[in-house]
C-alpha positions in Angstrom: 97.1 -28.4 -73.3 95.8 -28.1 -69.8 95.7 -24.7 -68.4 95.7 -23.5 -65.3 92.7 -21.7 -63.3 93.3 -19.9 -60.5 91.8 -21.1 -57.1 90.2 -18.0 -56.8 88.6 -17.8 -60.2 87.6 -21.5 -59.7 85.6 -20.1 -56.3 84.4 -17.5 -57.9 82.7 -19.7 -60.8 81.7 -21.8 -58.3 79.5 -19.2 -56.7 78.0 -17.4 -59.4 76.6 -21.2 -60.6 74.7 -21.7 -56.9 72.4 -19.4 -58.1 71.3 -21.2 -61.2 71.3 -24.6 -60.0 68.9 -23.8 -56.9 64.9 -24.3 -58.0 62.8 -20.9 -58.0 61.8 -19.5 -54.7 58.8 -17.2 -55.9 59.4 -15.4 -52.6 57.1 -12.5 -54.9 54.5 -15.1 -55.6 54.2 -16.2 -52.2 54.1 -13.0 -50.5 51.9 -11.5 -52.4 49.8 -14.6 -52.3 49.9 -15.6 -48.8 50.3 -11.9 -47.0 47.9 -9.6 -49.6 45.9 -11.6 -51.5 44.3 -14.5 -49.4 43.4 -11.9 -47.3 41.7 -8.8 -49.2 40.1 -12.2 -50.9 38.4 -12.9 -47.4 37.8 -9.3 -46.5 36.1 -8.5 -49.7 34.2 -12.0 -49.9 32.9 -11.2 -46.0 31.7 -7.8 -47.3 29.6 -9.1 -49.9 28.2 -11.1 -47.5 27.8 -8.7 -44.3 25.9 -6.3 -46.3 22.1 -6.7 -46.4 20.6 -7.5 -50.0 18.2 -4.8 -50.0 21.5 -2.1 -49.1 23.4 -3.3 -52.4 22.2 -0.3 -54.5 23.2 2.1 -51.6 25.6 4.8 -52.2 26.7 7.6 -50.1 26.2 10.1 -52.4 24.1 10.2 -55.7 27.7 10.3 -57.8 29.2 7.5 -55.9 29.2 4.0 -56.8 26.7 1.7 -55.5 27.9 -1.0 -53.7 27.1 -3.6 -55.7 29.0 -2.1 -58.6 32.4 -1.6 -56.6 32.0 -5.2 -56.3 31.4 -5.7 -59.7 34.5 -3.3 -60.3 36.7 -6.3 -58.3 35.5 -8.9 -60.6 35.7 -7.4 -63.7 39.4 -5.8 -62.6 40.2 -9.5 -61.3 39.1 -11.1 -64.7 41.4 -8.6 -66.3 44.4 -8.7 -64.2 44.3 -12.8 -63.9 44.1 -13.4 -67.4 46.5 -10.7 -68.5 49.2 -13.3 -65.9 47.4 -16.4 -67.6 48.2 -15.0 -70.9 45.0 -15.3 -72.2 41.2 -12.9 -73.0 39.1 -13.0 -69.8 37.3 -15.7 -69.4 33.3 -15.7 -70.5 32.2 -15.0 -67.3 33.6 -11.4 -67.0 31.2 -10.2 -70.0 27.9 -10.1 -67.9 29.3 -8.8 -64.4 28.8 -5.1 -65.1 25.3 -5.7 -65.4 24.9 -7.7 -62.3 22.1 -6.2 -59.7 21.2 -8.8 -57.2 23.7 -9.9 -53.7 23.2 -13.7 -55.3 24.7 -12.3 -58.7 27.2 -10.0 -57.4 28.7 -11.9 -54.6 29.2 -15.2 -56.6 31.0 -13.3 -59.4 33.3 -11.7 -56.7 34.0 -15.2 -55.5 34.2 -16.7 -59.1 36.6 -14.4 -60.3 38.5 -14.5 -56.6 38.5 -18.6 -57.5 40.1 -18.0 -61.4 42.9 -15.5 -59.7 43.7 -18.0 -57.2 43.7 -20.7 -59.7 46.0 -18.2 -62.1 48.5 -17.6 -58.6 48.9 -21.2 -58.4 50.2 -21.6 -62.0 52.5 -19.1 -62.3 56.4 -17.9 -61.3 58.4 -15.0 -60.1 60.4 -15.4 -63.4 57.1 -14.7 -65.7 56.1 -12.0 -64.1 59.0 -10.4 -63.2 59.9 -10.9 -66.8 57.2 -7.9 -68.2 56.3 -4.9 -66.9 52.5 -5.4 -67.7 52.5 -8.7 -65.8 54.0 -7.0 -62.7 51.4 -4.2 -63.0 48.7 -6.9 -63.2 50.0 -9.0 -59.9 50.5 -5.7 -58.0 47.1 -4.7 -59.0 45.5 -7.6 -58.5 46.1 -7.0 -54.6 46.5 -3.0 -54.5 43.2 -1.8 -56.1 41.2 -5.2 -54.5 42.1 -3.2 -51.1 41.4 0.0 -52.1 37.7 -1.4 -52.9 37.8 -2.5 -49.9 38.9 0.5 -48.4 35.6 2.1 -50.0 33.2 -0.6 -49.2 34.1 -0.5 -45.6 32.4 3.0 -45.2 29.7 2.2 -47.3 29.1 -0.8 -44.4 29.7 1.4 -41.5 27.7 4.1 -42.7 24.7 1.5 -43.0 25.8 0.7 -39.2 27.6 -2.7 -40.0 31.2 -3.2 -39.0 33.7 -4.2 -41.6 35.4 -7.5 -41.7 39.0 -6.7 -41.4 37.7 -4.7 -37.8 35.0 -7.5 -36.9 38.1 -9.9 -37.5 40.1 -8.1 -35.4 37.6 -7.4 -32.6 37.3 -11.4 -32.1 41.3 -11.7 -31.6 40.7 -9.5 -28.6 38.5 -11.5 -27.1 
């Protein structure tokens, strides 16, 4: 026996299905990726670089922390954060980058563990990380406390008379 759907019930099926049928946007993914990420990457990578080798054990104030270790801080938090989204321990690598010293060490950590995030981005969804809190926390953070390092090693370069990148960056736009 056949029965009869109503036109507007048929509609209304109809649209709730669009939804399910379309592929994934990752609009999160992509903003996150593209707006804050790729760029607190290239701000924190040009730090490392700008500031002299000798000025890595600098720190404002005998309780701060040096600059090399806020650096350090990145990698370690990036190891972390990425491999909590990969679903797996952080990798080897993160083991020895507290007890990095030297701009050679330090900076190709930073850009080591800026390489396994990026790698880790590429690989994942909106739906898995929107699907846990802890995986939320760990994309959010992943961008939010890489700038706030930033934030903190952009005095420690103008207080040793270097201009940070993000400024330096924006300086040459002007131009």
């Amino acid at each position: 026996m056949l029965y009869a759907i109503p036109m507007r019930t048929t509609v209304l099926i109809c649209l709730l299905s669009i939804p399910a049928l379309l592929p994934a946007q990752n609009n999160l993914k992509t903003t996150v990726t593209q707006r804050y990420f790729n760029g607190v990457r290239r701000n924190l990578e040009a730090a490392a670089e700008a500031m002299p080798a000798e000025k890595y054990d600098f720190k404002p104030s005998p309780g701060e922390m040096s600059f090399a270790e806020w650096l350090n801080h990145s990698s370690e938090r990036n190891y972390s954060d990425c491999a909590a989204l990969k679903g797996e321990a952080a990798p080897e690598a993160a083991k020895g980058v507290p007890s990095l010293k030297t701009k050679a060490d330090v900076s190709k950590a930073l850009k080591d563990s800026f390489a396994y995030c990026a790698a880790v981005l590429e690989g994942i969804d909106d739906q898995k990380v929107l699907a846990s809190p802890q995986l939320t926390y760990s994309l959010l953070h992943t961008v939010v406390h890489n700038n706030e390092i930033y934030g903190n090693l952009a005095v420690y370069l103008r207080v040793s008379g270097i201009v940070p990148p993000s400024t330096a960056s924006r300086m040459n736009q002007k131009k």
